[in-house]
C-alpha positions as CSV (number, residue, x, y, z in Angstrom):
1,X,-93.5,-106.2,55.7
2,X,-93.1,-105.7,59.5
3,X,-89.3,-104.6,60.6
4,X,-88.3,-106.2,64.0
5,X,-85.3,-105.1,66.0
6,X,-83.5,-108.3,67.2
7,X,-81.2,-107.6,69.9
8,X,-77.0,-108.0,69.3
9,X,-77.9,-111.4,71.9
10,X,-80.5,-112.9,70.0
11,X,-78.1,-111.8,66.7
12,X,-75.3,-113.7,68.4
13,X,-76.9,-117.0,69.4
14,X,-78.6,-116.9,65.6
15,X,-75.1,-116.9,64.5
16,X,-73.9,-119.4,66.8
17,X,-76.5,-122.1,65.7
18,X,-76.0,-121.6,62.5
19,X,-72.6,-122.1,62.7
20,X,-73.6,-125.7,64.3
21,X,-75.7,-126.0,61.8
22,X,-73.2,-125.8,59.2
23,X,-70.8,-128.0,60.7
24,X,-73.5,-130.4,61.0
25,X,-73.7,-130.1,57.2
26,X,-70.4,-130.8,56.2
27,X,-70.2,-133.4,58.9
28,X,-73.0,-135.5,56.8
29,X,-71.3,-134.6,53.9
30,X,-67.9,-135.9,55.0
31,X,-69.7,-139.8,55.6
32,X,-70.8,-139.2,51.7
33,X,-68.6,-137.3,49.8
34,X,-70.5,-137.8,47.1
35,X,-73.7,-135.6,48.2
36,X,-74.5,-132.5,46.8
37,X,-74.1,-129.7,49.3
38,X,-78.0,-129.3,49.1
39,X,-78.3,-132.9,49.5
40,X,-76.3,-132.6,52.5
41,X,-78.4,-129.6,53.5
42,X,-81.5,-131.2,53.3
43,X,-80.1,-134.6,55.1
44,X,-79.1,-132.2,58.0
45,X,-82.8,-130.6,58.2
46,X,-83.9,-134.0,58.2
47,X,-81.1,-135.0,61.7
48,X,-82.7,-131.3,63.1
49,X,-86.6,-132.9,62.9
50,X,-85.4,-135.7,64.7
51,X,-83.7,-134.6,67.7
52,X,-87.1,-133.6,69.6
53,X,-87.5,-137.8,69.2
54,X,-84.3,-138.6,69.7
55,X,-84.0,-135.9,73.2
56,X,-87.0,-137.8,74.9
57,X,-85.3,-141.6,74.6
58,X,-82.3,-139.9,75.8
59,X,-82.9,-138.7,79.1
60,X,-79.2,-137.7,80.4
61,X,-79.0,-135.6,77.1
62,X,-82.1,-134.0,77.9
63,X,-81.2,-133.5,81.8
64,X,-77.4,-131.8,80.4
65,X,-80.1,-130.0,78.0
66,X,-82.2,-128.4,81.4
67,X,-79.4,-128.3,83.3
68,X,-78.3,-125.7,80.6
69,X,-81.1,-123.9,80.6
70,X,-81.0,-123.0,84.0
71,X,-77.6,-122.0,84.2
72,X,-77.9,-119.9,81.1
73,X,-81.5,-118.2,83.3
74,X,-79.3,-117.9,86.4
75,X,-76.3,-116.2,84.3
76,X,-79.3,-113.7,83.1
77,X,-80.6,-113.1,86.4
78,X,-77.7,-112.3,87.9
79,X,-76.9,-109.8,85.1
80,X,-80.4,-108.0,84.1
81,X,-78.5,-105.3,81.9
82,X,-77.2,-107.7,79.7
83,X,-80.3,-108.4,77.6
């Protein structure tokens, strides 16, 4: 099995989603208390495989979405030590 290094940014932003993730998680599981924490899981995974569908119906959320992504470039660009 390969090693590879992720950097303390890509570490960071890991941890960041899967904080969202989990929120997500207990957010479905708060409109069923009755789910199983892996039911809720597995509910959430379900929202996640849906949002490429649901991001091209929405265009504003998908315009905030690459409006992001250029600041977030820029922010890099203008600060090339920070990778």
């Amino acid at each position: 099995m390969t090693k590879h290094k992720i950097s303390s940014k890509s570490l960071n932003a890991r941890t960041l989603a899967i904080y969202e993730l989990d929120k997500l998680i207990r957010y479905i599981g708060s409109i069923d208390p009755e789910l199983k924490p892996d039911q809720a899981t597995t509910l959430a995974a379900f929202v996640v495989s849906l949002l490429p569908e649901v991001l091209a119906e929405n265009l504003q959320l998908l315009n905030q979405i690459k409006e992001m992504a250029t600041a977030l470039k820029r922010r890099k660009s203008r600060n090339p030590q920070a990778n």
